[in-house]
N, C-alpha and C positions, 0 to 999 in steps of 0.2 A: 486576533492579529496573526498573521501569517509569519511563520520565521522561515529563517536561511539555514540549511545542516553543508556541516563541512565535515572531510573527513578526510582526515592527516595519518599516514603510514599505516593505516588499519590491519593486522591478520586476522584474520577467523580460525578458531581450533577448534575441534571434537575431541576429548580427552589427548591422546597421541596425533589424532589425526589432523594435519593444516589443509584447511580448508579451500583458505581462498587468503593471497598473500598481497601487499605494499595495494592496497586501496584508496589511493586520493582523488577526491571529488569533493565539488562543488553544487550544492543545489538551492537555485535562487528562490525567492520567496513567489509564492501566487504564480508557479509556474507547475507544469508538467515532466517531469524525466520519466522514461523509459528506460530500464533495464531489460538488454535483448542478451541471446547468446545461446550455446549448445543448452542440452539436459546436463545438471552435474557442474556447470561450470561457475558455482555459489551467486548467483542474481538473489533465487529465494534468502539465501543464507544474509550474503546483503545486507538485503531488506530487513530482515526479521531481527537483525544488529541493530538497526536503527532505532527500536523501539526496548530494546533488550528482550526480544520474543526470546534470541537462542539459547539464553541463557536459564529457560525453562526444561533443554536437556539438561541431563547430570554429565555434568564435564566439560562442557561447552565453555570458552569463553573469547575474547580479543582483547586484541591491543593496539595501539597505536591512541588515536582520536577524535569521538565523534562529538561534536559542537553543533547546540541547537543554539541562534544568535550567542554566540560565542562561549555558552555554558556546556563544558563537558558531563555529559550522559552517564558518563561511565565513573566521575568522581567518587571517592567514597562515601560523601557525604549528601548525593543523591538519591531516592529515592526510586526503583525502579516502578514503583506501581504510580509514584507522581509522573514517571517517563510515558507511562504508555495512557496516563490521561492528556497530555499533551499530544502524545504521537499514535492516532489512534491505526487500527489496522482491521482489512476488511481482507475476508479470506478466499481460497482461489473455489471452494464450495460454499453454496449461501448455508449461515449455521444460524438460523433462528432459534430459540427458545420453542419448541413447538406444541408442546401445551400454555404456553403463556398467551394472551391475547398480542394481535397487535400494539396494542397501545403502551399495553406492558413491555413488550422487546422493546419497543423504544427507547423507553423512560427504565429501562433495566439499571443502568450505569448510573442514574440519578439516584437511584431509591439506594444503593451500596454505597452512595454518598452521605446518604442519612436524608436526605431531600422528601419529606413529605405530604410538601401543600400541594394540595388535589388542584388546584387554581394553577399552578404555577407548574406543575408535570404534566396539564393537562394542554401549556400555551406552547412545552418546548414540545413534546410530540406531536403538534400540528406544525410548528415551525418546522422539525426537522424532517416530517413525511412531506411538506409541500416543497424542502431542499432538496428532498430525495427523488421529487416528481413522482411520488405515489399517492399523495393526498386525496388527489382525485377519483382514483380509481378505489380508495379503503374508507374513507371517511364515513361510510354509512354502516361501517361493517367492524370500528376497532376494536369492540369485545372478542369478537369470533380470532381461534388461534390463528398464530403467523404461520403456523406449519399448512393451513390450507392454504396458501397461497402459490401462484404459478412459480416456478424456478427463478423466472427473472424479476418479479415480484418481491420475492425472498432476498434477491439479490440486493437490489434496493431496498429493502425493509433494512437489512443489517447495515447499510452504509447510513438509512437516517440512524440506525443506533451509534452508529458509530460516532456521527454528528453533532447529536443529542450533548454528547459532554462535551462539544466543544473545544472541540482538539487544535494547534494547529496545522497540526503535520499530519498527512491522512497517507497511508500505506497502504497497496492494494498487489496482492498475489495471485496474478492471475483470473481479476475476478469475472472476467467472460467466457474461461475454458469450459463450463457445465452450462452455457446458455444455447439458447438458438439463435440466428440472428438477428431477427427483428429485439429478443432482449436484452442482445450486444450491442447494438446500436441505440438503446434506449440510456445502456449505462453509458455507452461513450459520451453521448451531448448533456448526460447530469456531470460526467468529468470536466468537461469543455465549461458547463456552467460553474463547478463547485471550484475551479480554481481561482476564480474572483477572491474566493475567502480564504481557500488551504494552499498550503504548499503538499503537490500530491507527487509520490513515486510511486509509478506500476512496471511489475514485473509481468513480460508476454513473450509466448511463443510465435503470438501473430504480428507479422513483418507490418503488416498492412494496420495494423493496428495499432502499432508504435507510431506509424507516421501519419495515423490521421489526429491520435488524441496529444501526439507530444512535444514539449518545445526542445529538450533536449535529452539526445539518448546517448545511453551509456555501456556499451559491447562488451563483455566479457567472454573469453575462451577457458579454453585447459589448453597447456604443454604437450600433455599426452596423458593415459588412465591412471590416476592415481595422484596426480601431480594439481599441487592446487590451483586453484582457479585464478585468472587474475583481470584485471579493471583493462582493456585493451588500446579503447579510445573513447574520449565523451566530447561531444561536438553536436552545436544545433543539429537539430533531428534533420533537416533539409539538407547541409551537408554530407551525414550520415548517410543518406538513401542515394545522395547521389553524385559526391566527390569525398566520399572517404578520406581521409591519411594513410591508412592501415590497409596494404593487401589483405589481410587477414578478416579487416570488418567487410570491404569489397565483396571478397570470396561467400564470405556469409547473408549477407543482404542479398544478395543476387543468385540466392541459392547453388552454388556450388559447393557449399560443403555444409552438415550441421544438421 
């Protein structure tokens, strides 16, 4: 079942360093956001909150509020490895397991569950490579490693592991920066498909690519170098592209600065 994340007065820290300051947003369920913005201006950082990636630096942390259907993330009595089976995340390089077989990277996150009926790992890595739209093209081949597979292949193989546990929230960094386009446009229509089920947030450089796969994006800048990053405007992605609020997002959609 798909949830809603909110996020109330959030900072982002680096030991000393503030990252990215007063973050409020909303992101609806079984929908798409885009996070767009310069290089530096914390979209990754964001993202990686959402799941409690950052807090796998040493010193890293936030504050304010992040609420998955209304359960704060960040509670003490939460769980971060239960956070990121809920909020799964696919990364801006494909990182398969690459001596493992296909079948294996899939079923990876099952088997550290303790999950071991061969029957039952065997229905969700078929379910999760034909959600990934690669069933087709590996099905005769899942023994053989995932590391021999094309870039965009790989690309998809990680989001069906990603899948596999059955997340609802799916986080994606950048994951068509290392593709070509025919295997960018292969991930964007499994995005466009996988949102029936997830609630998904992608972080891109590409203009063009926020507004084809997103329902609503979310602009982040910097002040100036040094100065943390902040939430600028979030607005359906259509008026993003092309009735802004924000001189700011304007200048930057339209490529004048950034």
């Amino acid at each position: 079942m798909a949830k809603r994340l909110d996020l109330e007065n959030v900072d982002i820290f680096y030991g000393d360093f503030h990252a990215v300051k007063d973050v409020n947003l909303h992101v609806p369920p079984r929908s798409v956001t885009a996070f767009i913005g310069p290089s530096g201006c914390g979209k990754s950082t964001v993202l990686r909150s959402l799941n409690r990636m950052h807090e796998e630096i040493p010193g890293a942390y936030a504050t304010g509020s992040i609420k998955l259907d209304g359960v704060d993330i960040y509670d003490k009595r939460v769980d971060p490895v239960a956070v990121r089976r809920t909020i799964g995340m696919v990364f801006q390089r494909p990182n398969p397991f690459p001596t493992m077989s296909i079948k294996e990277n899939v079923v990876a996150g099952l088997r550290l569950q303790g999950i071991k009926n061969k029957k039952k790992l065997d229905e969700v890595a078929e379910k999760s490579l034909r959600g990934a739209n690669l069933w087709d093209e590996v099905k005769d081949r899942l023994d053989k490693p995932g590391g021999g597979l094309s870039g965009g292949q790989q690309q998809r193989l990680c989001i069906a592991r990603a899948i596999a546990i059955e997340p609802q929230v799916l986080l994606m960094d950048e994951p068509c920066s290392a593709l070509d386009p025919i295997s960018t446009l292969a991930v964007e229509d499994l995005i466009a498909e996988l949102k029936s089920e997830f609630t998904i947030v992608i972080v891109t450089h590409n203009m063009q690519q926020a507004a084809r796969v997103s329902d609503q994006t979310a602009f982040f800048s910097l002040e100036a170098t040094g100065m943390p990053g902040q939430l600028v405007e979030v607005n359906p992605t259509e008026k993003i592209f092309s009735n802004p609020d924000n001189k700011q997002t304007e200048d930057y959609v339209s490529g004048r600065f950034g």
